[in-house]
N, C-alpha and C positions, 0 to 999 in steps of 0.2 A: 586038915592040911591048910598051911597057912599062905595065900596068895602074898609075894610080895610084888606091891604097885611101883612102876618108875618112878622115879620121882622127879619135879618140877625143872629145870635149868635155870642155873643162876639168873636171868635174865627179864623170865618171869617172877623169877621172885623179889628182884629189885625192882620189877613194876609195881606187882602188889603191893609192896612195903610204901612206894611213890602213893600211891592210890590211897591206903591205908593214912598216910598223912598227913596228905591232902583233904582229904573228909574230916579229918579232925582238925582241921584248922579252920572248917566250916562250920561242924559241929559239935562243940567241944564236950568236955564232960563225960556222961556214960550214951553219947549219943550214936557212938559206932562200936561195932560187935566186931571182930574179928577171929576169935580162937574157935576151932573146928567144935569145943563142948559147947559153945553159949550159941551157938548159929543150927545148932539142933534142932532147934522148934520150926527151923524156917525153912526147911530144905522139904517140906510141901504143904499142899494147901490140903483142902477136905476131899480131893481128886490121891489118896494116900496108896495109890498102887504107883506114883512112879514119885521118886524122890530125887532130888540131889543138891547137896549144900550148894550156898553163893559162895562168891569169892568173897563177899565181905557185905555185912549189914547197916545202913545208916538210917536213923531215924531224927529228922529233923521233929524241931516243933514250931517251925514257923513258914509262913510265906517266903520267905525273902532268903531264909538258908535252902529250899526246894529248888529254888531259882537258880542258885550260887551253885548246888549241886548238879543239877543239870546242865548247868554252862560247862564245869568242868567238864564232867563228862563226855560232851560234844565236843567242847573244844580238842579233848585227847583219844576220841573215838574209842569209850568203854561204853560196853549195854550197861542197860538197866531195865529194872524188874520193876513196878510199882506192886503193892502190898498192900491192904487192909485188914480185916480181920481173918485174912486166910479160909475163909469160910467155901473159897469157890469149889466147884465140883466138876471143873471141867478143866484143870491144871492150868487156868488163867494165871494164877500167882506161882510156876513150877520157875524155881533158880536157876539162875545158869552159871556152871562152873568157872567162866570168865566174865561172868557181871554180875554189879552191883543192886542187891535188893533194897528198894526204896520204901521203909516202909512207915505206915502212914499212920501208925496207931497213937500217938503223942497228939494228934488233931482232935480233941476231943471236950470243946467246948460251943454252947450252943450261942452264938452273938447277938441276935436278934429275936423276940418273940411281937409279932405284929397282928394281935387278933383285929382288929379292924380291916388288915389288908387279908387276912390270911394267909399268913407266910410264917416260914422258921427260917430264918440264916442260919447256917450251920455250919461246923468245920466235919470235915470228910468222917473223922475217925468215931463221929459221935454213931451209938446204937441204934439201928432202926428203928424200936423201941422204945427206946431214950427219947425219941423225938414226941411219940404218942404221949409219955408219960410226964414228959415236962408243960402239956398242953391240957393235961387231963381237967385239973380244979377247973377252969373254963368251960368244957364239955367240948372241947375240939381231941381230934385225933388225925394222923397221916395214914391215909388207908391203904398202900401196898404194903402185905404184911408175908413177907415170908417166912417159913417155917424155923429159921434158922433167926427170927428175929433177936431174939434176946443175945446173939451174940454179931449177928454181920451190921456192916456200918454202913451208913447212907452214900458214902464214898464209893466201897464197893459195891451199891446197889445200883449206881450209874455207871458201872462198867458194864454189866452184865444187864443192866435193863432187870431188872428181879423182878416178879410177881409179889403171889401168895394168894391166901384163898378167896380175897376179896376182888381179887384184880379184874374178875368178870364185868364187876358192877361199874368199878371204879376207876379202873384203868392200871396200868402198869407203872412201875415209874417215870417212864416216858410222858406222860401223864400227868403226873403229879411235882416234875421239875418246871422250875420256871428259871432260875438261872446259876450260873457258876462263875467263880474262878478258877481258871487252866492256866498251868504252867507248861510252857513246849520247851520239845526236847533241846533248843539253844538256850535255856532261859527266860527267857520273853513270857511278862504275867499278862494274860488277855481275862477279859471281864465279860460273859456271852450273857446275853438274858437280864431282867430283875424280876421287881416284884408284880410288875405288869402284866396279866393275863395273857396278852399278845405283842408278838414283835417282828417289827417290819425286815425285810430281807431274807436270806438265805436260812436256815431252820440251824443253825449252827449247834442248839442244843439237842438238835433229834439227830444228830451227826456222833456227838459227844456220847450222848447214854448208849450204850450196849456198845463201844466201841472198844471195850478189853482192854483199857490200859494202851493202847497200840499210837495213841495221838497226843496225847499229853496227862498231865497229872493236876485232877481237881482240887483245891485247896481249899472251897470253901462254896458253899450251895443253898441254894434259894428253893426254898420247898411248900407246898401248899398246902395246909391243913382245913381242913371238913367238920363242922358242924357234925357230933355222934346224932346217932338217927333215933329219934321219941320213941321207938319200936326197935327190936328187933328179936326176933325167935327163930327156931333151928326145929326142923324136922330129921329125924334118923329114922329111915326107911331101907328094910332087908329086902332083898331079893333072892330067890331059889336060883338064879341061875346069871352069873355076872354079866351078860348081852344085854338082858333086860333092867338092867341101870343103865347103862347108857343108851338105848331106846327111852326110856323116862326123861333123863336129861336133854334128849334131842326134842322129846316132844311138849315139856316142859320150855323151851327156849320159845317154839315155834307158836307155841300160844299165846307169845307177846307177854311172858314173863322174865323180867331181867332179876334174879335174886342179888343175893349180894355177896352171895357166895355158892358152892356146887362142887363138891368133893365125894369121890367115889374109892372105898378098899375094897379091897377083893380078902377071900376067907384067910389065908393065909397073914396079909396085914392086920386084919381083925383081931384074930387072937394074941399076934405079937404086942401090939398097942393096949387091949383091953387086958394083959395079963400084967404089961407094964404100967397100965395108971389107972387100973377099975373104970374105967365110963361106962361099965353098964350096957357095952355092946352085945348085939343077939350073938350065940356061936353058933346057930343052927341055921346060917344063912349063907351064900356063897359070897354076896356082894353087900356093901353097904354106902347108903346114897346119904349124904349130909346136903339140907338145903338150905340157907337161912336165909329169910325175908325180914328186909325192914323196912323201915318210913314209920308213916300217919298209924295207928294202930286200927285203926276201923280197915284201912287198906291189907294191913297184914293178915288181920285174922281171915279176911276175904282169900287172899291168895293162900292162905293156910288150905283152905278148904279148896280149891282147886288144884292145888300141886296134889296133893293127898288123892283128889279123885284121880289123876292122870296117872300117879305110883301105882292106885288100883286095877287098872286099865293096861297098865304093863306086869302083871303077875305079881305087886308086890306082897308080902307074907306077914309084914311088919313094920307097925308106925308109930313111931315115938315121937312127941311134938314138946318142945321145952315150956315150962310153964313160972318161968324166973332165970333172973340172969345168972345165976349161977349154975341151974342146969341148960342153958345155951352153952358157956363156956365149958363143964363137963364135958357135952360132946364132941366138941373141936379139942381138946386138949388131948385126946385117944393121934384124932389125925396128925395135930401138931406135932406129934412124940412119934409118928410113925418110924423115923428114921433110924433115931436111937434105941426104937422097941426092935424093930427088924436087927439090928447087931446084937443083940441078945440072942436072937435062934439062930446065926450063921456066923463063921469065923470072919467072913466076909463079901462084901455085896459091893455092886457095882450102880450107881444111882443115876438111872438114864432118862433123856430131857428132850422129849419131842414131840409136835405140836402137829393134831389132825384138825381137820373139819368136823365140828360135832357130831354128824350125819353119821359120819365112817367110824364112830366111836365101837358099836358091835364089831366090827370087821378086823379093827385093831387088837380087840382082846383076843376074838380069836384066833388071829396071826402069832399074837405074843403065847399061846396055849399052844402054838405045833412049833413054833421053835422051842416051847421050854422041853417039849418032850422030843424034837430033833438033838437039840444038845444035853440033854439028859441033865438041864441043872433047872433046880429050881427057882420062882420068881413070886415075889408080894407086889402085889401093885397098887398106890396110888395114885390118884389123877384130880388136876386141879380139872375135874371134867366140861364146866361151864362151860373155857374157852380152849379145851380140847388138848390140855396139856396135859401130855402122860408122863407120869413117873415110875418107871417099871424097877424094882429091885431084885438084880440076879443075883441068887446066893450061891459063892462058891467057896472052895479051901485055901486060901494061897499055895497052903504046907503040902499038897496034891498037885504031884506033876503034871501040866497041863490044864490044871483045872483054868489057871486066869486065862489064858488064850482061849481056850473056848466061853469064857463070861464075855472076852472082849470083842469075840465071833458075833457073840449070840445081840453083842447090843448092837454093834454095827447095824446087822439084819432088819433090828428094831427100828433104829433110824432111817434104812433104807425106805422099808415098811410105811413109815410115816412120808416119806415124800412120795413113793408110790401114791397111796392114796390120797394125794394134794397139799398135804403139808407140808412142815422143814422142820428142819433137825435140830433146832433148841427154842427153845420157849422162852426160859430164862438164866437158863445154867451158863450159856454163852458157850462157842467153839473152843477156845482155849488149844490145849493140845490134844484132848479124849477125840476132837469131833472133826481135826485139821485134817486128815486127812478123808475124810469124805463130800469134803465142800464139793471135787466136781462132779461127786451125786446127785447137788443142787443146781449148781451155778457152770455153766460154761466159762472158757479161757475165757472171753471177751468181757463176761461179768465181772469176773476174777481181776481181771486186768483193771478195771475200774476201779474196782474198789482200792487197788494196790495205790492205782496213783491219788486218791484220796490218801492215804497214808504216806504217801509221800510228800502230798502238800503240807502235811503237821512234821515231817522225823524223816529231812529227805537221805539222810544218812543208814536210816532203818537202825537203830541202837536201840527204839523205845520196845522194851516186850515183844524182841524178835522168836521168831520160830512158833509164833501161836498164831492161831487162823488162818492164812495162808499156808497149803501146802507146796508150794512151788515159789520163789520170790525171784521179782526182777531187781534190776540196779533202776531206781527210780528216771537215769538216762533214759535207758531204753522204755519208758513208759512216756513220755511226756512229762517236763514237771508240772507241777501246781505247786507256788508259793500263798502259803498263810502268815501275812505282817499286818501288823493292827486290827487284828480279827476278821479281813478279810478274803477274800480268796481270788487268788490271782489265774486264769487258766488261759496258759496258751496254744498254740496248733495243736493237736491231740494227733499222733500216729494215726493210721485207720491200718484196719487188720485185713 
């Protein structure tokens, strides 16, 4: 039976047509999308349980047209969406029916390479990847590496703050940024940060990373690359009973070893990944512990043989220690592909991002083992376990009545779970819309309220990437405002509650 939809009123569609012609006189060419077949790919990100076309797609390829675009915008009070490689997983990039998707993939050249300072200038769109690989002949590389490297782009790695497996050792992107160009939602390019280790005032860049899109639009970024390490080797150690990897990894931490990485799957990821890329994974093990140490080699082979004893000392069954770089990368290339090995056994999974204390590591698997058998669906889990990020994958049917409601029960629970036991509810996937409505799990009104009029002082209209994070929004009136002109920040009387 075929639903027929209302359709639009003249009114609106002499605005879109308005909208639509306006962006082409910004960006001309094939730089706006319009017709409902070519706006297909963008109606969501890698969060693909909730979809919905934009009103219309622009992709600039410069500074100065992002600018232009966002003025109009403002000036006519239309949302906007910013966009990168779609990669996010927490429907950061999800369109909205009355706004325009910003997106950023034309930015994709590297400006700057400065080995003497240690820096990459980059434009947003360029590959996280791309950045390692344009460094390599040197022996440098950019050490947050998420799983999704080879396709998500350094632009959207400062929206969401991203990891990856190294991010224990090395830090997050938070970490590893030292400055940007941002474009605010009136236009206005501000310049935060450079190549300078440290900078004086207000942390304007630890504001910017993991801020979702919600404050402005990055255009071009200052990033630090790392000297690769004289050493480095991987241990793959099985365990009988998935508690007892993360007991290892707790007591592995607290013996004053910092790896450089610490990734844990449980049996059911094991065999989806080792059946999609052969590494050589044990199948007769419940859990499996990836550790790799680097530096000085005299140091590594030292901590080889201490992590080894402590995997002993936690029940381990099995230890495999690499013996060349090319069996190091084997066995990270099982976990790297975890995500795409897991859609091969399920029609679909739901990939959820929250962050304990390493201690509470046992507690959480076993919490995530009585909800998968409260909700009767099953879960592969990975964990970037170092620094206590769990990646739980719940596998369910879409094409099953009720099946996705109960996947979206069961991760809530998860995320509860994690701030129960002192954590919070994303790592690196970012709130988005999966997570918006559980912030006052976390955060009381008064935090809530905070955070709001920082967004207010970047987008006091709320146009930029509305409806994510925030489950509740005020009129930035009723909050106090804070103005941001020439990158800095203005705050006046603040309400009190």
């Amino acid at each position: 039976m075929s639903i027929k939809m209302p359709l639009p009123d003249q009114a609106v569609l002499d605005r879109r047509t308005a909208i639509v012609a306006a962006l082409r006189a910004i960006v001309p060419g094939e730089g706006v999308i319009d017709s409902a077949a070519e706006m297909l790919p963008y109606e969501s990100d890698g969060l693909t349980a909730y979809r919905q076309p934009p009103m219309v797609v622009v992709l600039p390829d410069t500074t100065e047209q992002v600018s232009q675009v966002l003025r109009y915008c403002h000036e006519n009070n239309i949302k906007v969406v910013p966009r990168g490689a779609g990669t996010s997983l927490s429907g950061g990039a999800l369109p909205l029916a009355d706004g325009v998707l910003l997106g950023m993939g034309k930015f994709k050249r590297i400006r700057d390479i400065d080995f003497n300072n240690r820096t990459v200038i980059t434009e947003p769109g360029v590959t996280n990847l791309a950045i390692s690989q344009a460094v390599a002949h040197e022996g440098f590389y950019y050490a947050p590496d998420p799983s999704s490297q080879i396709a998500c782009t350094i632009g959207g790695n400062i929206g969401e703050n991203s990891g990856g497996v190294h991010c224990l050792k090395y830090g997050m992107t938070t970490n590893n940024v030292l400055g940007c160009e941002i474009v605010l939602m009136n236009g206005e390019i501000l310049r935060i940060g450079s190549k300078a280790p440290e900078q004086a005032g207000y942390d304007l860049m630890g504001i910017i990373t993991g801020s979702e899109g919600l404050l402005g639009v990055v255009t071009e970024v200052t990033v630090r690359i790392l000297k690769k390490p004289e050493t480095a080797r991987a241990l793959m150690i099985g365990f009988p009973v998935v508690e007892s990897s993360g007991e290892c990894v707790a007591k592995v931490i607290g013996s004053g070893i910092i790896p450089g990485g610490m990734e844990i799957m449980d049996k059911p990821a094991i065999h989806a990944a080792e059946a999609f890329v052969h590494a050589g994974y044990p199948l007769d093990v419940e859990a499996l512990l990836i550790v790799e140490l680097d530096g000085p080699k005299v140091e590594v082979d030292e901590l080889i043989d201490r992590v080894e004893a402590i995997a002993k000392e936690c029940g381990s069954t099995t230890c495999q220690i690499s013996n060349s770089e090319q069996e190091r990368l084997l066995f990270w290339s099982g976990r790297k592909a975890a995500f795409p090995a897991v859609g091969r056994i399920s029609p679909d999974y739901l990939c959820m991002d929250g962050t304990i204390p390493r201690g509470k590591l046992p507690q959480a698997l076993a919490r995530i083992r009585e909800l998968s058998e409260k909700y009767g669906l099953g879960v592969a889990n990975v964990f970037h376990a170092g620094d206590g990020n769990l990646h739980p994958l719940i596998l369910y049917d879409a094409n099953k009545p009720g099946e996705m409601d109960k996947a979206e029960a069961f991760g809530a629970d998860i995320l509860r779970a994690c701030v129960e036991f002192g954590g919070v509810l994303t790592g690196e996937h970012g709130v988005g819309v999966e997570k918006r409505d559980l912030m006052p799990d976390m955060f009381s009104d008064i935090d809530l309220a905070q955070q709001m009029r920082l967004k207010c002082a970047f987008d006091p209209q709320g146009l930029l990437n509305p409806g994510k994070v925030f489950p509740v929004l005020h009129r930035c009136a009723e909050l106090g405002r804070v103005h941001v002109h020439g990158g800095k920040l203005a705050f006046p009387d603040l309400p009190r509650f």
